[in-house]
C-alpha positions in Angstrom: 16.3 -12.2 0.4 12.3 -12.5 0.3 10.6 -9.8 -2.5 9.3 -6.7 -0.2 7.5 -5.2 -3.2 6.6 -1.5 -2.1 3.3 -1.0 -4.3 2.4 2.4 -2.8 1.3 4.9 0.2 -2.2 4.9 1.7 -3.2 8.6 2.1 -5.6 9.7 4.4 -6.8 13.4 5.7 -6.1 16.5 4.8 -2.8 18.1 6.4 -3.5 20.9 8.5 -2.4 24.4 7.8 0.6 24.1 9.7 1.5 20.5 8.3 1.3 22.4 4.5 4.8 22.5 3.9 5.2 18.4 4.8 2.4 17.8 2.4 4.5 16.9 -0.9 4.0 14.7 -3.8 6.9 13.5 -6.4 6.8 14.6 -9.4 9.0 14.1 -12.8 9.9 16.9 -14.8 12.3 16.6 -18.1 13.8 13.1 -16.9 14.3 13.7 -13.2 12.5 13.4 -10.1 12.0 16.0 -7.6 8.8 16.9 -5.0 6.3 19.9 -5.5 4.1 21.0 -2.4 0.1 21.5 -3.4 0.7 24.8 -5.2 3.1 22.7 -7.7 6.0 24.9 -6.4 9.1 22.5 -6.2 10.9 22.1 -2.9 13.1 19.4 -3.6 14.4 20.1 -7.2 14.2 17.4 -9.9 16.8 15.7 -10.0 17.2 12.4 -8.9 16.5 9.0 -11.5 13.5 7.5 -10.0 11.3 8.3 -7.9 9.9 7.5 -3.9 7.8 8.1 -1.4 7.9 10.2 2.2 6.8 7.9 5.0 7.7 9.2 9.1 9.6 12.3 7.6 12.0 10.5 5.5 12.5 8.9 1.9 15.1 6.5 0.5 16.6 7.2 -2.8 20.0 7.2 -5.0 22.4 9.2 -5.4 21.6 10.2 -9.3 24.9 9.6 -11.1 25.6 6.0 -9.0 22.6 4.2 -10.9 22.1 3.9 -14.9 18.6 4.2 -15.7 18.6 2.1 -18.5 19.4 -0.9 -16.3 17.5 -0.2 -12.8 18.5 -4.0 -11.6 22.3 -3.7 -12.5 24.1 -3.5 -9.5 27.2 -0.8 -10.7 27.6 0.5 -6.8 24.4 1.9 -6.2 24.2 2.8 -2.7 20.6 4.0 -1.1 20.7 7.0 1.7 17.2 8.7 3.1 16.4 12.6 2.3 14.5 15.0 4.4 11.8 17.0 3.3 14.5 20.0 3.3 16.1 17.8 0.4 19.2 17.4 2.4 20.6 13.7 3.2 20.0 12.6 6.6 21.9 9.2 5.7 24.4 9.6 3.3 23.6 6.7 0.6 25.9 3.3 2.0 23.4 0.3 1.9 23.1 -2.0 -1.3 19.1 -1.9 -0.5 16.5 0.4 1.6 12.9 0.3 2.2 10.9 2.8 4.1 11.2 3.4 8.2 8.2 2.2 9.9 8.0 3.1 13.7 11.5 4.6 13.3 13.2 1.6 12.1 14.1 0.8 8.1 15.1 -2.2 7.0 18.4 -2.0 4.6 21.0 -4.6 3.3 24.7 -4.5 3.8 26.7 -6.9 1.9 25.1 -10.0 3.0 23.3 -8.7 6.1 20.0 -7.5 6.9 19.6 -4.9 9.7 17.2 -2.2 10.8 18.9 1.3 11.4 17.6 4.2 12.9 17.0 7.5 11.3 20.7 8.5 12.0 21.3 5.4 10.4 22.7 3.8 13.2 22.3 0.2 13.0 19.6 -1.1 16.0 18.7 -4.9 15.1 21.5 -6.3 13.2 19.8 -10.2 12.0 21.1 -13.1 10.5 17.3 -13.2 8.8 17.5 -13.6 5.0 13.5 -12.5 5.1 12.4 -9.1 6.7 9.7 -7.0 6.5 8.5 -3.8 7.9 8.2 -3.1 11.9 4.0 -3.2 12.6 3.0 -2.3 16.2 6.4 -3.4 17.7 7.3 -6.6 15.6 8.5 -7.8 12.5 8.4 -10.8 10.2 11.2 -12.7 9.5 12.5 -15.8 7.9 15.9 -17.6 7.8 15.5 -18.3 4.4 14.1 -16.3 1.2 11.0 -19.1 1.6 11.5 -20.4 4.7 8.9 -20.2 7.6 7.7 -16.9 9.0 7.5 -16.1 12.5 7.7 -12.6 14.4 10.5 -10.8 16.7 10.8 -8.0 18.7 13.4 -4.6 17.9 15.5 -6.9 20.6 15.6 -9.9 18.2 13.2 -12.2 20.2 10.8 -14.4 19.0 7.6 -13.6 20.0 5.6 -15.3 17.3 6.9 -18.9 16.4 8.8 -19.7 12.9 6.4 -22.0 11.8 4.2 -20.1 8.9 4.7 -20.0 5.0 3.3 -16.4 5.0 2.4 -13.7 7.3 0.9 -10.4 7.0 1.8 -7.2 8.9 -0.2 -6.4 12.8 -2.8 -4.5 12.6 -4.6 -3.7 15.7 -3.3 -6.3 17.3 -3.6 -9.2 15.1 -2.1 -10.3 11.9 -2.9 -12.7 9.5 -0.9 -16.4 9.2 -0.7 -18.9 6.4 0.0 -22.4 6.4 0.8 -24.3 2.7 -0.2 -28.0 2.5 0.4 -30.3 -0.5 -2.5 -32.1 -1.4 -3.1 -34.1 -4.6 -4.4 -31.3 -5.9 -1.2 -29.2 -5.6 -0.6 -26.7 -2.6 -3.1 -25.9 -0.7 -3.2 -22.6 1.5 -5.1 -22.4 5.2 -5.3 -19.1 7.1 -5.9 -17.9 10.7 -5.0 -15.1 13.1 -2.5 -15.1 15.6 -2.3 -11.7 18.2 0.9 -10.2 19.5 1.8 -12.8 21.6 1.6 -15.7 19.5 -1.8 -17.1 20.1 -3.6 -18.5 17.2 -6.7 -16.9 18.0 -8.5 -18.1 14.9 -7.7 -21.7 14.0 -5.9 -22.1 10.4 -8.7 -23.4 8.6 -10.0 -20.8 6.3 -9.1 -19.6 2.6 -8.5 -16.1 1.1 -8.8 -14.5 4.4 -7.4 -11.3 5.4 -5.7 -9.2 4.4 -6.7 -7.8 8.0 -9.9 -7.0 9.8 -10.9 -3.4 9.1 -14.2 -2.1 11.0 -13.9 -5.4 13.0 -14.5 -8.0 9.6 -12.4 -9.3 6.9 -13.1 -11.4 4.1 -13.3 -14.6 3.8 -13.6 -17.3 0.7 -15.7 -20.6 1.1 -15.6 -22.7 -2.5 -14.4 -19.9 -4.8 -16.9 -17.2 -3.6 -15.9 -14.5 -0.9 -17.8 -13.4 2.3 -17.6 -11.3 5.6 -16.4 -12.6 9.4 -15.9 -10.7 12.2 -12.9 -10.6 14.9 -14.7 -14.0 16.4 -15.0 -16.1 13.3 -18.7 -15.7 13.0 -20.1 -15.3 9.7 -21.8 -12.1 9.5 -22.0 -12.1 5.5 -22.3 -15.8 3.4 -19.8 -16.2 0.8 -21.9 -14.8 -2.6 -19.3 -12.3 -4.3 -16.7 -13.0 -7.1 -14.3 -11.2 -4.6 -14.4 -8.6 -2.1 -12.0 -5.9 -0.1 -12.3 -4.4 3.2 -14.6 -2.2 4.9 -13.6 1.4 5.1 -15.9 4.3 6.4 -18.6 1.4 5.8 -18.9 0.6 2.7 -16.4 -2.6 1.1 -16.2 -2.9 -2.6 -17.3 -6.6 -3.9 -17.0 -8.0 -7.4 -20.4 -9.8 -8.4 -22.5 -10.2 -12.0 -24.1 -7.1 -13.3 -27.4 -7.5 -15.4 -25.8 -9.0 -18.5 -23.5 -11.8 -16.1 -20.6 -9.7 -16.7 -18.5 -9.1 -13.7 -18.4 -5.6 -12.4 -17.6 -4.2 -9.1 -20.0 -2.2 -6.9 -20.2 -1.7 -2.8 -22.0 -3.0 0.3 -22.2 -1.5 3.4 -21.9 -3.0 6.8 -25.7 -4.2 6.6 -24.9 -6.6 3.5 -27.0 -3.8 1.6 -25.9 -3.9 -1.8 -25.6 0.5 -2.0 -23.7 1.1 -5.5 -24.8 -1.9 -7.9 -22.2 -4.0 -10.0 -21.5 -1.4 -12.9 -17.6 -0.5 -12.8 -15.2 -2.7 -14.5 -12.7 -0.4 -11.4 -12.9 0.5 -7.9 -9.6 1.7 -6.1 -8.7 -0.1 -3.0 -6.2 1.7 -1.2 -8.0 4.4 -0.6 -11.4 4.5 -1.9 -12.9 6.5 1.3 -10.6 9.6 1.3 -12.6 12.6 1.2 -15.8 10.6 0.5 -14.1 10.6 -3.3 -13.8 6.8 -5.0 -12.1 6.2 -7.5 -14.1 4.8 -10.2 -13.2 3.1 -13.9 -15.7 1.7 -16.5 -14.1 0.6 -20.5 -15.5 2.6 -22.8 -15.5 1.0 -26.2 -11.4 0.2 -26.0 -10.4 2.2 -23.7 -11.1 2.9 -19.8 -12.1 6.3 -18.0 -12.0 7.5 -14.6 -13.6 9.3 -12.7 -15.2 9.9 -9.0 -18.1 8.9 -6.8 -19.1 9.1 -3.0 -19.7 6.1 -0.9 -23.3 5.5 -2.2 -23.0 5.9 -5.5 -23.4 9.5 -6.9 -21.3 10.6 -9.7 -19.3 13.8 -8.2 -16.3 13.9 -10.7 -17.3 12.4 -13.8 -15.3 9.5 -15.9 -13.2 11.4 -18.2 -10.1 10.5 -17.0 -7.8 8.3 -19.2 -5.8 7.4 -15.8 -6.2 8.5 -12.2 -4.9 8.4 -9.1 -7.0 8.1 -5.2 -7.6 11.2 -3.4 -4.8 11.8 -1.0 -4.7 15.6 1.2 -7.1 17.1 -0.4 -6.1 17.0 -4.0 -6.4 13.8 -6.9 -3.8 12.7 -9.7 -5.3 12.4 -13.3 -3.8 12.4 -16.6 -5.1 14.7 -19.1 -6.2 13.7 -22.1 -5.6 16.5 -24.6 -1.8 16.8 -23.4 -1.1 13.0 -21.8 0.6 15.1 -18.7 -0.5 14.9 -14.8 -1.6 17.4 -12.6 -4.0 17.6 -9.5 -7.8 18.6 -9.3 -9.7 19.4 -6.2 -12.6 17.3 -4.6 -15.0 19.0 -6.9 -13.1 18.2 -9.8 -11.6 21.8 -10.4 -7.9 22.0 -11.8 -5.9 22.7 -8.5 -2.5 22.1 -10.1 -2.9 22.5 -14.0 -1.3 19.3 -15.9 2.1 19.9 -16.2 4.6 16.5 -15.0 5.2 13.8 -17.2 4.4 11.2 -14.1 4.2 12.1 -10.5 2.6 10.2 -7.7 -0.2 11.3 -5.2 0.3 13.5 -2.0 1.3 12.4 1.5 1.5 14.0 4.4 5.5 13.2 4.6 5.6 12.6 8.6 2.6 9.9 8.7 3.3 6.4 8.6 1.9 4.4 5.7 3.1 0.9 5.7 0.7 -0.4 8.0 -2.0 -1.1 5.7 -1.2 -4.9 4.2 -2.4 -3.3 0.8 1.4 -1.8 0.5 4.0 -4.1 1.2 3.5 -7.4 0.5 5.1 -11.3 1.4 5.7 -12.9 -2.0 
């Protein structure tokens, strides 16, 4: 089977008063994890061996005593299920793998089989697929092999996108991005494009480093080892000049260039080219740099790094004291105190929300949103 690394959960907005109680966070406490809400009140006790994430109102997990934590990758029975946010199992734990539902389907193994189930659990796609990834705007990748060609299906097991690509990425409003390896002299050689949800290569596979997807209608490009912008047509709206570059988000992209000393720092653009936060950070967050106007910022100070805040054109609003931190995710950010190495959660202004407390915990979600559309998270690799 093909790695599906789960690297993490874009969050994004603040959960209305109403949606408070599906706003949690995992947290760890004395070994085990459990889930506060933003208060830090627990409602899921801790007590299971590692931790997850809610995405579309469930999570998968462990049963605690079927996995040794001194060996996560030894096999010893485990079996994966999928809480609620009432703590209760909603699929008792019965596949040897589980990854997160994604328009209502989750992919899981069984023996040698990959399927996607429902969240009963009921199996809907059963596949003979030794590749899957995660459902994006009504398909899926797939592969026959662990590193065999990628092409798309439908939940009815059709091909709508041919197997004929050595990577893929997830849709994302409408398109997704392709790859094609050829060996040269040199070694491989990768060339990207854009196919839409019927198959249609409607950018030709001839660029590099492009993608991950287009966000405010451009994605980046590279063109002889520096990176640029192009929009949904191909057109070059911003000539390759940075080190690298991310995506756009609320207008602003951050882009890696040389900062006064040819060092290289990251700083941001907007959507004018306009260079609005010069190249000073050794860090900027990408998953989720434009919640609540609050980016996450890092610079290395003598041996060590701090973190800290700023808004999308530069201004220092929480300043870099942090040694670790976490984006800003309904309302509330993770940092790690320094006097006490434990986590707790302070408030867009920088105020102690939930006083340091958890020996790790992870950043708030809003647990019936869907986060795995964002290429960012789940990766082909």
């Amino acid at each position: 089977m093909g790695a599906l690394l789960l690297l993490g959960w874009l969050a994004t907005g603040c959960g209305s008063e109403a949606d408070e109680a599906k706003v949690l966070a995992a947290a760890e406490f004395q070994g085990k994890w459990g889930w506060i809400d933003r208060q830090g009140n627990w409602v899921i006790q801790p007590q299971f061996p590692v931790p997850s994430q809610f995405n579309e109102g469930l999570v998968f997990m462990v049963k605690s005593e079927e996995i040794d934590t001194t060996d996560l990758t030894a096999p010893r029975g485990i079996r994966y299920g999928y809480l609620g946010t009432d703590g209760k199992w909603a699929v008792q734990p019965q596949f040897q793998l589980a990854f997160p539902h994604s328009e209502g389907l989750a992919l899981v193994r069984d023996g040698e089989k990959l399927m996607f189930v429902d969240k009963t659990g009921k199996a809907v796609l059963r596949t003979d697929w030794q590749f899957a990834m995660h459902f994006s705007e009504g398909l899926v990748a797939v592969g026959k092999t662990p590193k065999g060609k990628r092409g798309f299906i439908n939940p009815e097991g059709r091909v709508v996108v041919p197997l004929k690509y050595d990577k893929v990425k997830p849709f994302h409003n409408g398109l997704a991005m392709v790859v094609r390896a050829d060996s040269t002299a040199k070694g491989v050689e990768y060339f990207w494009g854009v196919v839409n949800t019927e198959g249609k290569e409607v950018l030709p596979l001839r660029y590099k480093g492009l993608g991950p997807q287009f966000r405010q209608g451009l994605t980046r490009f590279s063109e002889e080892g520096k990176f640029g912008f192009i929009d949904m047509k191909g057109e070059v709206i911003f000539k390759p000049a940075y080190l690298f570059a991310h995506g756009f988000r609320k207008d602003r992209a951050p882009v890696l260039g040389y900062d006064t000393q040819r060092e290289p720092k990251w700083g941001l653009i907007d959507k004018n080219g306009r260079q609005v936060v010069d190249f000073v950070f050794d860090f900027i967050d990408t998953r989720g740099y434009a919640a609540h106007n609050r980016i996450l910022v890092g610079r290395v100070v003598g041996d060590q790094r701090r973190y800290g805040y700023i808004d999308g054109d530069g201004k220092v609003i929480v300043p870099l004291m942090f040694p670790l931190a976490d984006i800003y995710s309904e309302g509330l950010a993770l940092v790690q105190d320094e006097q006490t190495g434990l986590w707790g959660y302070i408030d867009p202004d920088g105020n102690w929300k939930i006083r340091p407390t958890f020996s790790r915990a992870t950043h708030f979600v809003n647990t019936h949103h869907n986060y795995l559309t964002d290429e960012d998270y789940l990766r082909d690799e």
